[in-house]
Structure formats: C-alpha cells, structure tokens
C-alpha positions as a Markdown table, in Angstrom:
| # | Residue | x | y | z |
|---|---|---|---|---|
| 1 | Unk | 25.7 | 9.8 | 6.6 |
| 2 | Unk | 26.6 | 6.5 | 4.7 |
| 3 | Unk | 29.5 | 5.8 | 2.9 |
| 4 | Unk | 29.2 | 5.2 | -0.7 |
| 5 | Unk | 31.2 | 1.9 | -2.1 |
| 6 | Unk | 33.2 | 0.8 | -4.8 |
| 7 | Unk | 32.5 | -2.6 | -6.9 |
| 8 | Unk | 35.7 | -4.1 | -5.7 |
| 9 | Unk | 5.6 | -9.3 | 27.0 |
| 10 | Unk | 7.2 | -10.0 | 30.3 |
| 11 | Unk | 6.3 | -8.2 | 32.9 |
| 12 | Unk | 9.0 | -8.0 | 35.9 |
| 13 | Unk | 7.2 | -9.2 | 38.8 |
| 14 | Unk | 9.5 | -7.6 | 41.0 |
| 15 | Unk | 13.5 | -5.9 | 40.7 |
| 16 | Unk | 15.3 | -9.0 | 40.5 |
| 17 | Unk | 15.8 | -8.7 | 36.2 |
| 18 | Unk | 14.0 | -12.0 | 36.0 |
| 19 | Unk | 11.0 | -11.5 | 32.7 |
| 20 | Unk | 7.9 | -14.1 | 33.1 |
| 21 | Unk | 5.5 | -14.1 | 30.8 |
| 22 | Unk | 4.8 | -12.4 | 28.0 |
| 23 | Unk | 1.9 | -10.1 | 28.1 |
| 24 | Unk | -1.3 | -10.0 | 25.8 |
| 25 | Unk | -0.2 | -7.0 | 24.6 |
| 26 | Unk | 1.9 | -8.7 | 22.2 |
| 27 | Unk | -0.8 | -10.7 | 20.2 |
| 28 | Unk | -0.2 | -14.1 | 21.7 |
| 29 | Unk | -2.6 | -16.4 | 23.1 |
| 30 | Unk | -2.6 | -17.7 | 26.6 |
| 31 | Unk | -3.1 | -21.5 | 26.5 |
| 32 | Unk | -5.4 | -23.7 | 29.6 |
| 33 | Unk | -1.7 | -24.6 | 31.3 |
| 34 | Unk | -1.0 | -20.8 | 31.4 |
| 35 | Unk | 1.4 | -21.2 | 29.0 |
| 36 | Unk | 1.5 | -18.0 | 26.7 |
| 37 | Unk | 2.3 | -18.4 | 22.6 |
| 38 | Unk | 2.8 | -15.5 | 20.1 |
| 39 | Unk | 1.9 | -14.7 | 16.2 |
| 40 | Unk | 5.3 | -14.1 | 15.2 |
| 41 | Unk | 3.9 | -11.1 | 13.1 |
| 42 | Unk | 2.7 | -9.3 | 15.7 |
| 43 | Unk | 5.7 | -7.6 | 16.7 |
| 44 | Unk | 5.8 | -4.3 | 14.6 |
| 45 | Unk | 8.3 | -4.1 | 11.7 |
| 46 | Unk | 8.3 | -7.6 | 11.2 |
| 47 | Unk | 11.9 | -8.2 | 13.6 |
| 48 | Unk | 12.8 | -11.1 | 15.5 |
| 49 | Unk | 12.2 | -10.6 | 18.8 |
| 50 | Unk | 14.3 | -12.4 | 21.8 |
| 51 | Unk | 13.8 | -12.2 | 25.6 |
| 52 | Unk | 17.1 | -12.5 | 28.1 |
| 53 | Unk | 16.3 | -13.6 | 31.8 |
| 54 | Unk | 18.8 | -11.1 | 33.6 |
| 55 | Unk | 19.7 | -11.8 | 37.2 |
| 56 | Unk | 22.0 | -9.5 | 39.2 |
| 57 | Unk | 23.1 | -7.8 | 36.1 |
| 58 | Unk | 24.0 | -11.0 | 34.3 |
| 59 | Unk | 21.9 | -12.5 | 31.8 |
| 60 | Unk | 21.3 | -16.4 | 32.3 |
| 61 | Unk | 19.3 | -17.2 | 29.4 |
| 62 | Unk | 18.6 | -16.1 | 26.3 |
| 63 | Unk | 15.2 | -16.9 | 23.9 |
| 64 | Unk | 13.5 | -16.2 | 20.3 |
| 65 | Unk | 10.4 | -16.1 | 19.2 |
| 66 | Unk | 10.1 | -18.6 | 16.4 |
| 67 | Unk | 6.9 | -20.6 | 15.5 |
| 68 | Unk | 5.0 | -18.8 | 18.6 |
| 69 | Unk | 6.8 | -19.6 | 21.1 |
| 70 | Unk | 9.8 | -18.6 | 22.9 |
| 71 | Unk | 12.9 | -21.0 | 21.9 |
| 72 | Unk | 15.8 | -21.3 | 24.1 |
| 73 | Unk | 19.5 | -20.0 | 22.4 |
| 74 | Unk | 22.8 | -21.3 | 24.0 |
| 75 | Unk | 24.2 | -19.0 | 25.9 |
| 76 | Unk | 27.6 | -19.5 | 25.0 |
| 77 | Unk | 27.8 | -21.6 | 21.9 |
| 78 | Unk | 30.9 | -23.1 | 22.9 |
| 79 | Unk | 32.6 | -20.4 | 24.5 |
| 80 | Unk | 32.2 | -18.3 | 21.1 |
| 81 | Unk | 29.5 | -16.0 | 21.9 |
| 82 | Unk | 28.9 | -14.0 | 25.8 |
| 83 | Unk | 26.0 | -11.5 | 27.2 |
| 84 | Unk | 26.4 | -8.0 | 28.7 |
| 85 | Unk | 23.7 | -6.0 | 30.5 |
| 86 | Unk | 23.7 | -2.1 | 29.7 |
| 87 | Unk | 21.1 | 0.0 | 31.2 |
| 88 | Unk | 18.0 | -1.4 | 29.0 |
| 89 | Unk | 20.2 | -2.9 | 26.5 |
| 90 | Unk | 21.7 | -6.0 | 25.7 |
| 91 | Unk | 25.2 | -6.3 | 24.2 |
| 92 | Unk | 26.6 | -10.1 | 22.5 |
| 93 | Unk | 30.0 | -10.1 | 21.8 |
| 94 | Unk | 30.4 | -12.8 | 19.2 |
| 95 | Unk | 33.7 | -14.2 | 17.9 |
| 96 | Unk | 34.3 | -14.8 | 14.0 |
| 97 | Unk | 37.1 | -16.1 | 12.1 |
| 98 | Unk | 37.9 | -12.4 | 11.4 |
| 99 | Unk | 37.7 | -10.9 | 14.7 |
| 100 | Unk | 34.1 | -10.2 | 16.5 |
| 101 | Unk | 30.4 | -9.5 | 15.7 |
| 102 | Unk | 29.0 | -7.3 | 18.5 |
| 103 | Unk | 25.2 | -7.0 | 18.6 |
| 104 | Unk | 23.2 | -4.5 | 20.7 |
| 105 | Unk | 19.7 | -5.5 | 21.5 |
| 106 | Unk | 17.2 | -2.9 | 23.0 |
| 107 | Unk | 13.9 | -3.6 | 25.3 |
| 108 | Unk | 12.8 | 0.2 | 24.4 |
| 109 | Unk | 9.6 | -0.4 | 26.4 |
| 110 | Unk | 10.6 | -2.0 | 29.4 |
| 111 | Unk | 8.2 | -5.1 | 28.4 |
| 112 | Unk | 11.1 | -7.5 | 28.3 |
| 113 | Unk | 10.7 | -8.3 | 24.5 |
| 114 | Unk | 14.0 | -7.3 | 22.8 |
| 115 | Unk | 15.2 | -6.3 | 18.9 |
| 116 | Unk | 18.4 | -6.4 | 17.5 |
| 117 | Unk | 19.2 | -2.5 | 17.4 |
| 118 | Unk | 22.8 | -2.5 | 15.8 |
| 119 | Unk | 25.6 | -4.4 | 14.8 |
| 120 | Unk | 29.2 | -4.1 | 14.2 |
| 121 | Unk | 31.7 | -6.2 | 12.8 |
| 122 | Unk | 35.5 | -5.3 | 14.3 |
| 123 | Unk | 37.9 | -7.3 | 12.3 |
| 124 | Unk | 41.3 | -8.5 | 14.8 |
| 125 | Unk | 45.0 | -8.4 | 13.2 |
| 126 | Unk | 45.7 | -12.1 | 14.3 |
| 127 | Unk | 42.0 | -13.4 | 12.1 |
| 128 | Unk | 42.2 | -16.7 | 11.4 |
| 129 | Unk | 40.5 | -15.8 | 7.9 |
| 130 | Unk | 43.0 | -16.0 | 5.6 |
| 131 | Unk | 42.9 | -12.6 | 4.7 |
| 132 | Unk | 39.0 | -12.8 | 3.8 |
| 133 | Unk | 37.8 | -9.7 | 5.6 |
| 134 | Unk | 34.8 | -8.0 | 5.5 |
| 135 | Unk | 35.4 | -4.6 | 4.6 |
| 136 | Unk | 32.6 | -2.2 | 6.8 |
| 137 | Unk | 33.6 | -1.8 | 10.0 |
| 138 | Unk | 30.8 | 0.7 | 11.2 |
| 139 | Unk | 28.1 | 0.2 | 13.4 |
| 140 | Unk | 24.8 | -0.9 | 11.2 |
| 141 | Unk | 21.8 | -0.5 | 11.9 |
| 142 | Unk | 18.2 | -2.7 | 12.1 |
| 143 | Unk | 16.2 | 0.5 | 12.1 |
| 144 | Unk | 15.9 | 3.2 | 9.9 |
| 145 | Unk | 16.0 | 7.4 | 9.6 |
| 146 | Unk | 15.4 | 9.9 | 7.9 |
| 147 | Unk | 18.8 | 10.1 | 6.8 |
| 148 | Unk | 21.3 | 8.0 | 4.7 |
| 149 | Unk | 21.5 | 4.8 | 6.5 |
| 150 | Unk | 23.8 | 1.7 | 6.6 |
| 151 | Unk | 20.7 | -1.1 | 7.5 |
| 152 | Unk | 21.3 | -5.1 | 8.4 |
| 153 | Unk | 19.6 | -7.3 | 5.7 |
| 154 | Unk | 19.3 | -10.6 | 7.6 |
| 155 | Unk | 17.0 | -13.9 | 7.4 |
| 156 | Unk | 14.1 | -13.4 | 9.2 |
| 157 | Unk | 13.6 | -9.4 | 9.1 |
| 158 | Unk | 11.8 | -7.3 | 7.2 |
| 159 | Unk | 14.7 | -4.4 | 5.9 |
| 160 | Unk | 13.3 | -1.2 | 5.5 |
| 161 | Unk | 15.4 | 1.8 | 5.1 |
| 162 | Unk | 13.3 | 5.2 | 5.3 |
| 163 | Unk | 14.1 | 8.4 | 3.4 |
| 164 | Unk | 17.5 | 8.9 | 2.1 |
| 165 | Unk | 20.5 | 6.7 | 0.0 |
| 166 | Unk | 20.8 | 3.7 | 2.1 |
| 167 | Unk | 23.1 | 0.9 | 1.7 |
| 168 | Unk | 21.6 | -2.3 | 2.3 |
| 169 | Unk | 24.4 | -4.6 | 3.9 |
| 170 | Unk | 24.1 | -8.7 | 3.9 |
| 171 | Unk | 26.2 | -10.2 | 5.5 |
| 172 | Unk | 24.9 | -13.8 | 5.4 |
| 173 | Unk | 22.6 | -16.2 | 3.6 |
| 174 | Unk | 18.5 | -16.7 | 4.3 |
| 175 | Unk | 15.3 | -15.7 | 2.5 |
| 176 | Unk | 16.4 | -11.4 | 2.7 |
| 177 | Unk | 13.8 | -9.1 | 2.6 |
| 178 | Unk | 13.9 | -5.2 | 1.5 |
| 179 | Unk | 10.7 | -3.4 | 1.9 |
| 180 | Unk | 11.5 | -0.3 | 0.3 |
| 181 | Unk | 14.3 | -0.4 | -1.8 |
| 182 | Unk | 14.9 | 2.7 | -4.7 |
| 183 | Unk | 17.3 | 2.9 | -6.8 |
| 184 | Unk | 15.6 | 6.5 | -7.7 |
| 185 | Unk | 17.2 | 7.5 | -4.1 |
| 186 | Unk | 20.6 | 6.2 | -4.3 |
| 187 | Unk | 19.8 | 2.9 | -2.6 |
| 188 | Unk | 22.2 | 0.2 | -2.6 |
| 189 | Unk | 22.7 | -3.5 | -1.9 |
| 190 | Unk | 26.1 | -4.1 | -0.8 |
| 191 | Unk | 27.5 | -7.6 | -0.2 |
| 192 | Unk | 30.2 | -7.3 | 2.6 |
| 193 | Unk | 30.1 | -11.1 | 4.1 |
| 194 | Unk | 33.4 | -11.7 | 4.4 |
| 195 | Unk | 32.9 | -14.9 | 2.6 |
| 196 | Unk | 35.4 | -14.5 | -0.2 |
| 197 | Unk | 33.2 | -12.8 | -2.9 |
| 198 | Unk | 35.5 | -11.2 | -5.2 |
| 199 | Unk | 33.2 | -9.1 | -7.7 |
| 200 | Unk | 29.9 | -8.6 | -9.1 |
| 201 | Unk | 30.7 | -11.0 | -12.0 |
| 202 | Unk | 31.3 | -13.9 | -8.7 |
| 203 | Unk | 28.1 | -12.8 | -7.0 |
| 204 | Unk | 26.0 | -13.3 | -10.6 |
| 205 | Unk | 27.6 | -17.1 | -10.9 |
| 206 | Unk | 25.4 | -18.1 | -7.8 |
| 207 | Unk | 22.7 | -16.5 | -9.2 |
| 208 | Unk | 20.0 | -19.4 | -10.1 |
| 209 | Unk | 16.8 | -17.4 | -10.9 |
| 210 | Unk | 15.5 | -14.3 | -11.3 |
| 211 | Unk | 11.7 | -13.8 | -11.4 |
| 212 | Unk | 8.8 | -10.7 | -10.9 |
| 213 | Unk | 6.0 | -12.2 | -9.5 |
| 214 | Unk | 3.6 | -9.2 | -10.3 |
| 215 | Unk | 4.6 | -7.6 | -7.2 |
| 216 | Unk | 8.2 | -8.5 | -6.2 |
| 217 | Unk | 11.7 | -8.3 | -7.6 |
| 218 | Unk | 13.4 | -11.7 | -6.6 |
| 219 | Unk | 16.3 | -13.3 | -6.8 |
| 220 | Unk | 17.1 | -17.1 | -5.9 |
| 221 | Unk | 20.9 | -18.7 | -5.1 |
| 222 | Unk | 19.4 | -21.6 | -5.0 |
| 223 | Unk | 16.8 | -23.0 | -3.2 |
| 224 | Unk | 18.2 | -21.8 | 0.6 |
| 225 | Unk | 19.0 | -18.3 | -0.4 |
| 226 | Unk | 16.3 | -15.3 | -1.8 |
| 227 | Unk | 16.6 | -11.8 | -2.1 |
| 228 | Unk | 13.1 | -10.2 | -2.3 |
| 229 | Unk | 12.9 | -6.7 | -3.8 |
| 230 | Unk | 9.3 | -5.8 | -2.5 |
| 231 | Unk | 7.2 | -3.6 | -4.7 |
| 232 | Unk | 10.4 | -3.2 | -7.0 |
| 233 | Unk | 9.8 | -3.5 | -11.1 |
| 234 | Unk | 12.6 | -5.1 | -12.8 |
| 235 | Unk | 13.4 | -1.7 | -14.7 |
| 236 | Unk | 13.8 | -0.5 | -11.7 |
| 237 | Unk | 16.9 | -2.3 | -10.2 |
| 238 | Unk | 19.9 | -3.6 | -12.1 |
| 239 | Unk | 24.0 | -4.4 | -11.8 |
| 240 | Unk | 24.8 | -0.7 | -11.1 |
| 241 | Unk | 22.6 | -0.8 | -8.0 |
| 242 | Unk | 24.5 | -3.7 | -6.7 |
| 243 | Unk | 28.6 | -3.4 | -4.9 |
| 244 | Unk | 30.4 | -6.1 | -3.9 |
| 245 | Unk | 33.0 | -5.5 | -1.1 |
| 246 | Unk | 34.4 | -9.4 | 0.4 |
C-alpha cells in the first residue's frame, strides 16, 4: 500500500549472454545492410526500452532505443554508475550526491529488450548534499497494480497508475507524462527530487504556463520542463492534489 504525504528483439544465438538483433516482432524495419531500426512506439506502454550485451554474467554494453535505433550508453559514466546480472534482470547501481539510485531493469520475455521495472533511491549518512535529501526511500515502481501504487514519472515514459490512490513521484525534469491521473481516487503528484524544493508555494514560482488544450491538463516550467495531465479537465486537478517533499 502507498504512503500518503504531507506538503512539507534479440534473439540469443546461442548461451554465451550476447543479444544480436532485434527481431521483427518488435515493429522495426530491417534495412538492405541487415541493419534492423525500430518505431519507438511500438514497445507497449510507451517505455523506453534498452538492450545490455551480457557476457559471462557481466554486462559489457549497454543501449536505448531513441530515434529507431539502438544508441550506445556509457557503461560507467565516469566511474559513477556499474551493471549487475540477476537471473533475467538487470540491476544499475548509480551514485548521487545523496547516496545511490539503484534501477532494476527486466527482459520478461527473454527477447533481450529490457524496461526499467523499479527504482529506489537509498540516501548515505556521509551525502555530499548539503542536507538536500530526498525524502522516499522505497522501491518505486514503472508499472502499475491494482493496488495503491508509488509509480516513476520520468521523461520519456508514459505514467500510468491502474486502480487505486497512487502517488505519482518525479524525481527529475523532461516533458512527464500521466496517462490516468484522478484526483476522484486519491491520486497524487508528489515532487521528491531532492533538488531543494521547499513547498508548494516554491514549486508554483517555476510554474510558467498552464494551459487545457481540449484534451490535456498541462503545465510548462519553462520551455524544457512539461507536466501533461492526459484526459484531465482543469476542475479536476488543483493545489491539494499536489505534495511537495525536497
């Protein structure tokens, strides 16, 4: 159940973990050189998808679809970030100012196309944040239940929370997405980025624009940050759906 808040297609062509190309399954197109490109909406639920080439257990490269095509990700970005196989899963640890971001991505199918699954902040005693913290520290989740649900708003997903009071969490900046959103249910948007935010009065100061398109609740920060409420009638959100935790 989720805590309320206050305001304050590879293939393996063999066993040796290495994926090849991505199969027609997946709604790509196979160009003359054999090369094989995607529609980046034809992965269900509207998730990024990444593929890790994993050899002896250890993964040795890590991709994600953008544009089509599968882009290649540093593997350690500077020593910050590292990889870890388990089972069908992928695990990045991730280090922050305030401790570590650890990410679980799953290849449910065995097709060597991954999602982000989870993700959970763990915040150290010796954080070089300045005391800027963010404040959840359980695991969060990129899919949905039936259930009350804590669920990942970030750039480049499509949020969707299912029955229940969820709590949408951001955590960082992008054009954001919520499919669903009610406040009818008890549905939330918490901001918990750990950025210094210190109420809702802060978070309305960045606010540049709010506009209902006829279909969509949105809200600009500017031109590089969006929250879109889809389907969502402006009676139908306001400040009391809204908590603001770091």
């Amino acid at each position: 159940m989720s805590s309320r808040f206050d305001d304050n297609g590879g293939r393996r062509s063999n066993d040796d973990g290495i994926f090849h190309d991505i199969n027609d399954d997946h709604g790509g197109r196979r160009d003359d050189d054999n090369s094989f490109h995607f529609s980046d909406d034809s992965f269900s639920g509207n998730h990024k998808a990444f593929k890790f080439d994993i050899s002896d257990g250890q993964v040795t490269a890590v991709y994600e679809l953008k544009d089509g095509s599968l882009k290649s990700k540093s593997l350690d970005d500077n020593g910050r970030k590292s990889y870890t196989v388990d089972g069908n899963d992928v695990i990045r640890t991730e280090t922050k100012p305030f401790g570590t971001e650890i990410t679980r991505y799953s290849d449910g199918n065995d097709d060597g196309i991954y999602f982000r699954v989870s993700e959970q902040w763990e915040v150290s005693s010796s954080s070089s944040s300045n005391g800027i913290v963010p404040k959840i520290t359980d695991t969060i989740s990129f899919n949905f239940t039936d259930d009350d649900d804590l669920i990942a708003v970030r750039s480049g997903e499509h949020s969707h929370g299912g029955h229940g009071a969820d709590d949408f969490i951001f955590r960082e900046g992008g054009h954001l997405h919520i499919d669903d959103f009610s406040a009818q249910q008890g549905d939330m948007l918490v901001f918990d980025t750990g950025l210094g935010l210190r109420s809702k009065e802060h978070l309305a100061s960045y606010v540049s624009h709010v506009h209902h398109d006829g279909d969509d609740f949105i809200v600009n920060f500017g031109s590089d940050v969006s929250i879109t409420l889809v389907g969502v009638q402006p009676g139908e959100i306001s400040w009391d759906d809204v908590s603001v935790l770091s």
